[in-house]
N, C-alpha and C positions, 0 to 999 in steps of 0.2 A: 549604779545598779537600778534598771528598771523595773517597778513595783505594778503588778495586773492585780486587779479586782475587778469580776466580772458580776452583775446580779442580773436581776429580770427573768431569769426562767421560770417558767410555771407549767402548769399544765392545762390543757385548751382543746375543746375538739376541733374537728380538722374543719376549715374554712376560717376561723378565727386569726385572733393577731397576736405579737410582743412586741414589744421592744426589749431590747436587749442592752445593757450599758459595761463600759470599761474602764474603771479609772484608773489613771495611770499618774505614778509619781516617782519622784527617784531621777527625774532629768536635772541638768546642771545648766550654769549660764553657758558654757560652752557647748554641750549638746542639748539642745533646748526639744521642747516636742515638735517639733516640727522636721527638726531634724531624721525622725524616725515617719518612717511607714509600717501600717498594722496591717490588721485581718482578723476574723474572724473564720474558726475553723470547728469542727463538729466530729462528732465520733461517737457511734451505734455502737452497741453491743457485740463483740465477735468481729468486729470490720475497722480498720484503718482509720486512721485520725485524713479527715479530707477537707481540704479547701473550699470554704464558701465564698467570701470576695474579702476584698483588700483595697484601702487609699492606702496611696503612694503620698509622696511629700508633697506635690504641688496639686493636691485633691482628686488627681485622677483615678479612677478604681475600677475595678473588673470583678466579674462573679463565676461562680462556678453554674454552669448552665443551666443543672436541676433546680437553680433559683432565681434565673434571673426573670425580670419583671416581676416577680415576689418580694424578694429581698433589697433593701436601701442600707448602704455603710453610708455612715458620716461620722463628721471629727469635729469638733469641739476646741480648738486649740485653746481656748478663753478657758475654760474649763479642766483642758487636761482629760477629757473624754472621749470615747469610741461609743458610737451606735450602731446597731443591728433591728432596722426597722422592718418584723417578719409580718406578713399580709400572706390571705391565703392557705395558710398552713395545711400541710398532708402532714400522714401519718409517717408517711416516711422520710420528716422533718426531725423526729424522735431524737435524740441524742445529749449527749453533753457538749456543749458551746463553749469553746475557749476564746479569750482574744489573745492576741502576739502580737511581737511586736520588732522589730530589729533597724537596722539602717547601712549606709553606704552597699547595696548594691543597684545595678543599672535597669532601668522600668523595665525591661524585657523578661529580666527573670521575677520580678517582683509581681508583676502581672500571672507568674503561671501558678502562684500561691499553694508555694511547697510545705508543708513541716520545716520540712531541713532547713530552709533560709530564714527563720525567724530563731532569733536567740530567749526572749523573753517572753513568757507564758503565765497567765494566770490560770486559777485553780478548776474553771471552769461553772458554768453553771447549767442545770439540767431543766432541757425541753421536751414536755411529753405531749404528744398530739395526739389525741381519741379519735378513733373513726364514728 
């Protein structure tokens, strides 16, 4: 069973920065962290939990549009860590940040960085961004 702890939210006016961390524990010698691909996902008030980006197992990662060139994921496998490195920030960056996490499916869907495809979810941690 995979264990999310996400911290680093705060609150920031808008052009400012985070970073974002996710530790994760609960892998085995047989499913080691690498074996999983994350992401990093968000969710406003009144509005659907949505995809910001995701590495995949061999480091390759994609974002969700409203972030890119803003937003930097990285992983840590030495660590057992996920980052979410936010530069820039609007206000309508706002929300609660989860990380997830899951494995065995093919980069094509993992790339389109669903809810539904991650099984392991931390508690989340809250980003507020002032105009």
């Amino acid at each position: 069973q995979v264990h999310l702890v996400e911290s680093g939210g705060a609150s920031v006016q808008a052009g400012g920065s985070l970073r974002l961390s996710c530790s994760a524990s609960g892998y085995t010698y047989t499913s080691s962290s690498r074996a999983y691909f994350m992401g990093w996902f968000r969710q406003a008030p009144g509005k659907e939990r949505e995809g910001v980006a995701v590495i995949d197992t061999d480091g390759s990662t994609n974002y969700a549009d409203s972030v890119k060139g803003r937003f930097t994921i990285s992983k840590d496998n030495a660590k057992n860590t996920l980052y979410l490195q936010m530069n820039s920030l609007k206000p309508e960056d706002t929300g609660m940040y989860y990380c997830a996490a899951d494995k065995g499916l093919p980069r094509f869907v993992v790339r389109l960085i669903r809810p539904a495809d991650f099984g392991y979810w931390g508690q989340g941690t809250q980003v507020t961004v002032s105009s």
